[in-house]
C-alpha positions in Angstrom: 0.0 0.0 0.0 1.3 3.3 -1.0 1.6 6.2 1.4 -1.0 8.6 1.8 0.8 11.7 -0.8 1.1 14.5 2.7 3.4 11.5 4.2 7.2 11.8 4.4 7.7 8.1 2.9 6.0 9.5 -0.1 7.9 9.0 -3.2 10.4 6.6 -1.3 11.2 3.6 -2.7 10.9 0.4 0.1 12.5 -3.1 -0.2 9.6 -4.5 -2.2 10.6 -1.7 -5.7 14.0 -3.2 -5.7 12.4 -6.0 -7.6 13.7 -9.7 -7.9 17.1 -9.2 -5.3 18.1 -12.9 -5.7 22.0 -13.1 -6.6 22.3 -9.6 -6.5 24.8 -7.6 -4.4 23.1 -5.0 -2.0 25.4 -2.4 -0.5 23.1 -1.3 2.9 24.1 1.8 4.9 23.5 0.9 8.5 23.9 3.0 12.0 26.1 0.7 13.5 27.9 3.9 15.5 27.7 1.7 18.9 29.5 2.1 22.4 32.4 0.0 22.9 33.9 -1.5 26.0 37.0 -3.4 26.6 36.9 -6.9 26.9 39.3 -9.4 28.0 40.3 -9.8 24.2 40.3 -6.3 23.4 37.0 -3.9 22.1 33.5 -5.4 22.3 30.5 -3.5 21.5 28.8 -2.7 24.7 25.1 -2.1 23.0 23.9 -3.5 20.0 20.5 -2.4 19.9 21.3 0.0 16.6 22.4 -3.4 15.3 19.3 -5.3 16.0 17.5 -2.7 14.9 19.1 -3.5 11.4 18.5 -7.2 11.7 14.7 -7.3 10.1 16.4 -5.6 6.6 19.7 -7.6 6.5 17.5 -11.1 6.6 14.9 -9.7 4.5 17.6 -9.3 2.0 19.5 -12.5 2.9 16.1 -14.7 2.3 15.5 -13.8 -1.5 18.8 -14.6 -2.4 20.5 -11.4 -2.3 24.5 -10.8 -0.7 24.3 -8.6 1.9 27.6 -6.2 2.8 26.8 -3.1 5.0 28.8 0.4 5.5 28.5 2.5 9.1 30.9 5.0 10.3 31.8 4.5 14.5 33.0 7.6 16.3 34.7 10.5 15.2 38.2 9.7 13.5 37.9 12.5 11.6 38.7 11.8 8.2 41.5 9.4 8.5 42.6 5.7 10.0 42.2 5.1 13.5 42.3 2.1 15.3 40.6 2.8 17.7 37.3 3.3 15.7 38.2 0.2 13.9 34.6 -1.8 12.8 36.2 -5.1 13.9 34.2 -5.4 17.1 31.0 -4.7 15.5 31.9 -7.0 12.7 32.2 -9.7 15.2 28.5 -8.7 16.9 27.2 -8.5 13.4 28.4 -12.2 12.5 26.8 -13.8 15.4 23.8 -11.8 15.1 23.1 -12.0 11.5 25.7 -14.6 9.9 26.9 -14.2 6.2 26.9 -10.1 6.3 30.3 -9.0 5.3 31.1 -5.0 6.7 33.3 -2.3 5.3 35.6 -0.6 7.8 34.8 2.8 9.2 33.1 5.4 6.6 34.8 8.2 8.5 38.3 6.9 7.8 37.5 8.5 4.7 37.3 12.4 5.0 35.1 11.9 1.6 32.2 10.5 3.7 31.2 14.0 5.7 32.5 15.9 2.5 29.9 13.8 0.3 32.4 13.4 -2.2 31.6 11.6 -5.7 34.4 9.9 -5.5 33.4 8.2 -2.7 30.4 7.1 -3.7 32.2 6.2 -7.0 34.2 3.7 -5.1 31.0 2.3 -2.5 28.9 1.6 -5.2 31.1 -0.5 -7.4 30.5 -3.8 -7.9 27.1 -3.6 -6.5 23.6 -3.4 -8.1 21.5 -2.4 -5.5 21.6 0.5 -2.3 19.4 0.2 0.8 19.4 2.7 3.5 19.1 1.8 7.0 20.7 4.5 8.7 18.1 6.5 10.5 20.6 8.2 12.8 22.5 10.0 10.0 19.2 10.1 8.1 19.6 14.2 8.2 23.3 14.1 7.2 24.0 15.0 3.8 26.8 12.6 3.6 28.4 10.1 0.6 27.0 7.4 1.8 23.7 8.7 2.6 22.9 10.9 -0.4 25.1 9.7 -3.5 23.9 5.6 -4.0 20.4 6.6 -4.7 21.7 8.4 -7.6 23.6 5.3 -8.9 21.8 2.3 -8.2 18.2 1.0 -7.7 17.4 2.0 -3.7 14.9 1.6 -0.8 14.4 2.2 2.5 14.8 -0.5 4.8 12.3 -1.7 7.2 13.5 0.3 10.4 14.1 3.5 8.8 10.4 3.5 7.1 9.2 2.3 10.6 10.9 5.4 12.0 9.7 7.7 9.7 6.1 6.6 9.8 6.0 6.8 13.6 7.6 10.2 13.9 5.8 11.4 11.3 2.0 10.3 12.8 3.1 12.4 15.5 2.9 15.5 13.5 -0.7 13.9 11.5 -2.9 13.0 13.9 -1.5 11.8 17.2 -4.2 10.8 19.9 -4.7 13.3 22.5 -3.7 14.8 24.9 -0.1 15.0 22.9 2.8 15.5 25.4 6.0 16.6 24.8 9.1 16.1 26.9 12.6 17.5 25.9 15.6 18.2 27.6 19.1 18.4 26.9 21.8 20.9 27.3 21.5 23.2 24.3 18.5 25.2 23.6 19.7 26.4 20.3 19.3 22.8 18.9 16.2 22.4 19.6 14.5 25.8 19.0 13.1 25.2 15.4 11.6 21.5 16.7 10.0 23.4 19.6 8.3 25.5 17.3 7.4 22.6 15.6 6.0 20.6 18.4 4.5 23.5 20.1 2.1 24.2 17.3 0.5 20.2 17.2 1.3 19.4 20.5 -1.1 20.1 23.8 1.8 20.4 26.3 5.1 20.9 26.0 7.5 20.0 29.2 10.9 21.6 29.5 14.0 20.3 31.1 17.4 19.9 31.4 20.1 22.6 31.3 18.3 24.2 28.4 15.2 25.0 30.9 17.6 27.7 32.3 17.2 30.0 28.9 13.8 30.1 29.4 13.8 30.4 32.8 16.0 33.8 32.0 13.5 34.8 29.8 10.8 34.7 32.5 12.9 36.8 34.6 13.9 34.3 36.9 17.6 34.1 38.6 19.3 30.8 37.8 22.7 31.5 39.3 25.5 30.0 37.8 23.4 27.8 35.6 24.0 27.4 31.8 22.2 30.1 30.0 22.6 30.9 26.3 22.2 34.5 25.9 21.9 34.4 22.1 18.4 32.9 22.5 17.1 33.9 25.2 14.5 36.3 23.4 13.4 33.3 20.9 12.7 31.4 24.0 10.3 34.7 25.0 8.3 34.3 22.1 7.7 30.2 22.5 6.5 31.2 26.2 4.4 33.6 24.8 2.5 31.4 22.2 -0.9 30.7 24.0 -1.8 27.8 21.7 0.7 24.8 24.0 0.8 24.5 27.6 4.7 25.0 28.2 5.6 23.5 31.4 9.0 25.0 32.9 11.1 23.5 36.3 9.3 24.8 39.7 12.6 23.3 41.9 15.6 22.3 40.6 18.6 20.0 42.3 22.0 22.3 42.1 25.3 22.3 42.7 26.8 24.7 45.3 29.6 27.0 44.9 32.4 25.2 45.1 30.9 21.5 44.7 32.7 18.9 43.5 32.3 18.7 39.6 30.0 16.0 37.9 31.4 12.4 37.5 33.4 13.5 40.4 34.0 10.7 43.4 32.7 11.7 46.6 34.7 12.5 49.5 32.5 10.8 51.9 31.0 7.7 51.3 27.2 8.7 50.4 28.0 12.8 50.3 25.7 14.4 49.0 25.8 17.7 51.1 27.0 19.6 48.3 23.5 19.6 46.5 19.8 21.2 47.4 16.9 21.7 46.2 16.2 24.9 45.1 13.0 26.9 43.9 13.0 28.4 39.7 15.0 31.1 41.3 18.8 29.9 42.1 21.4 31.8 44.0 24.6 33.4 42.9 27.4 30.2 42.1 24.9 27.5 42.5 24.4 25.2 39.3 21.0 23.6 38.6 22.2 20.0 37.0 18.3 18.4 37.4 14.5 19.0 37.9 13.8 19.1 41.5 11.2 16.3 43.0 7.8 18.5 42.7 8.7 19.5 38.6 9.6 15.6 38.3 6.0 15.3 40.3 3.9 17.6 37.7 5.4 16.2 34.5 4.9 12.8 35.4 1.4 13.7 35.9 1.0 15.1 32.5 2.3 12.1 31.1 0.1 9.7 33.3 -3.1 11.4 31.2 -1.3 12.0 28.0 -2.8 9.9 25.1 0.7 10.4 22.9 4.0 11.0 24.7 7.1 12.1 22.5 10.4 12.7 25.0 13.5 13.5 23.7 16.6 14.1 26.1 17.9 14.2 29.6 16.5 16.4 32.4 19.3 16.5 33.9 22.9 15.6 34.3 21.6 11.6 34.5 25.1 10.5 34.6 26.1 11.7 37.8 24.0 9.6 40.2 23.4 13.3 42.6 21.3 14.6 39.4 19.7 11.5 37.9 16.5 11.4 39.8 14.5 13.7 37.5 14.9 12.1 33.9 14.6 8.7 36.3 11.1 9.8 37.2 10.3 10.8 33.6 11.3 7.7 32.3 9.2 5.7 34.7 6.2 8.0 34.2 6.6 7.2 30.3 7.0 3.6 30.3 3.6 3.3 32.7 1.7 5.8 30.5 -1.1 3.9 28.8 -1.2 5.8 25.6 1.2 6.1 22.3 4.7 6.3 23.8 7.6 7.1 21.7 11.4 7.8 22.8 13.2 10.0 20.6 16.8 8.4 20.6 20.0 9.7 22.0 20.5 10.1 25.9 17.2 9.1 26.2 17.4 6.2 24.9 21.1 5.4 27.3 18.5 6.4 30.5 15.7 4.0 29.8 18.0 1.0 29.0 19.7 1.8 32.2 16.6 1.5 34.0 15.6 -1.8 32.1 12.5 -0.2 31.0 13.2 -0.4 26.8 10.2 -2.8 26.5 7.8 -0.9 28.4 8.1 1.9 25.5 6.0 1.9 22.5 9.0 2.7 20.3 12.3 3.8 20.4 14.4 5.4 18.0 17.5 4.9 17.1 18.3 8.8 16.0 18.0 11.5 17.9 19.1 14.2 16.0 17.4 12.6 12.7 14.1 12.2 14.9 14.1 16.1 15.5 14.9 16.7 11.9 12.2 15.2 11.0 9.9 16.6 13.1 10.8 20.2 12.9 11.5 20.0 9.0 9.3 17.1 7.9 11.8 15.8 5.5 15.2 14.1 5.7 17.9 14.4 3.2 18.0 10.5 2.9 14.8 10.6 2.1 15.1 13.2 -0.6 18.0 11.5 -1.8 15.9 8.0 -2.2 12.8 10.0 -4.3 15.6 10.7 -6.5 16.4 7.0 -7.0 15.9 5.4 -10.8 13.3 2.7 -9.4 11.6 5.5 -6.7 7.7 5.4 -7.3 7.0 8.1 -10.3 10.4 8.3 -11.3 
């Protein structure tokens, strides 16, 4: 069934337009940009859930006959070989996972990849004769390996990043109501344009996270030594002004004091924790709110309790330092017991939830972050563009 024609996964090609895939090669560009951890036999990938997440394409493929060899970048080498950000690990989760899947070494080696250079796509393409992508997270990166295949070879988007799309995208159509937003995250500048975008379909939008301190400025509250960015502080006026959202903003926050020890930082007392308090919206010179206190954790929870679509994207607060997890703990839990639509937006939200073993209690989760806001504030993605483009795209 075709896509309905206002639908971002219109015009874009899926596995099923690739036609009759038996003996063919299929060159796949996967997100396979996973944490590693040492092992006793060197790197192992720590999370593989981006790989899974791959698995339903790669077998699809694999069952009509096709040979399968997948491309991902891993960290940031930044344009040239490093061992460290070798895919060897992944290669070895790949093979038990999904056997018979041969993958090329780090895209990023290649300062090409980020440049999207034609001569890098020259090179990836050859030798095969068909492109699937299955990259959501870099979904919104004009890149080689993202952009240029369409243009040479029959393409499609593969199962999870058309899933993606057509979840992210029903929350901008017609998501059941109420339709509550949660984002958080350190800067506010990244996240102004999806705000806008949000704010105008969504019936609450809750803000948290250091980026809750801009707009706490704009209100003319004192946040201390809090991260503030200045440069947006009078876009964040004009969101709080818009009459159409409810925008939800800290009423406590856990800080720092002057002179605390710094996050990630060992305590000098077994279970110290003297160095933090909670404090009302307004904050004291040289203290540093790091989290939502306990009665904002209280409130938004109880948002999303009656929320009939939840869409959360990002930390509220410093979760990896155990003093200033508490409030994107409390989220998370709130979310995984709503009973309506619940979808997690990637990233550090995604790192929180599996920490707190509560990935199957979530509707879906993404595996892009910055794609899923894209998407949301833009409606398109350059991989998608680049697929419409494709010689066996619908229309084309």
């Amino acid at each position: 069934m075709r896509t309905p024609k206002h639908s971002a996964l219109s015009g874009v090609p899926v596995l099923g337009d690739l036609g009759d895939v038996a003996s063919k090669r299929v060159l796949v560009r996967t997100d396979f940009n996973v944490p590693l951890e040492q092992g006793p036999g060197g790197p192992v990938v720590a999370d593989d859930f981006r790989i899974r997440a791959a698995i339903g394409t790669l077998r699809w493929l694999q069952d009509r006959g096709a040979a399968v060899t997948c491309c991902s970048h891993l960290g940031r080498p930044d344009g040239a070989v490093d061992e460290r950000w070798s895919m060897a690990p992944v290669a070895d989760r790949l093979e038990e996972l999904c056997p018979g899947v041969e993958l090329l070494d780090n895209l990023r080696f290649d300062p090409g990849e980020k440049a999207n250079s034609p001569a890098l796509v020259d090179r990836l393409v050859e030798g095969f004769d068909a492109y699937v992508n299955e990259a959501f997270g870099v979904a919104h990166r004009a890149h080689a390996s993202v952009v240029g295949p369409p243009e040479r070879l029959p393409s499609a988007a593969g199962l999870r990043l058309a899933k993606e799309v057509e979840v992210l995208d029903g929350l901008l159509g017609s998501p059941k109501r109420p339709f509550v937003v949660v984002l958080g995250g350190a800067k506010v500048r990244d996240k102004l344009g999806v705000l806008r975008a949000l704010a105008a379909k969504a019936d609450v939008v809750a803000v948290g996270g250091a980026m809750a301190f801009t707009f706490l400025t704009a209100l003319g509250c004192d946040v201390g030594g809090s991260i503030v960015d200045l440069d947006h502080v009078e876009e964040c006026r004009r969101l709080i002004a818009m009459k159409k959202t409810k925008l939800m903003l800290p009423l406590d926050v856990v800080a720092l004091e002057p002179g605390g020890r710094g996050l990630g930082a060992p305590p000098s007392v077994v279970g110290d924790v003297a160095d933090t308090k909670v404090l009302g919206a307004h904050i004291p010179d040289g203290w540093q709110g790091l989290d939502i206190g306990p009665e904002t954790a209280a409130a938004f929870a109880d948002v999303i309790a009656g929320a009939g679509t939840v869409f959360w994207n990002g930390p509220l607060g410093a979760f990896e330092d155990d003093r200033f997890a508490a409030g994107t703990a409390a989220v998370a839990r709130a979310v995984a017991a709503c009973p309506g639509c619940t979808v997690v937006g990637g990233g550090d939200s995604v790192r929180a939830i599996d920490q707190l073993g509560l990935a199957d209690e979530i509707d879906f989760v993404s595996t892009g972050g910055g794609a899923s806001l894209s998407l949301l504030e833009h409606g398109d993605l350059p991989a998608l563009a680049a697929l419409r483009r494709a010689p066996n795209a619908p229309g084309a």
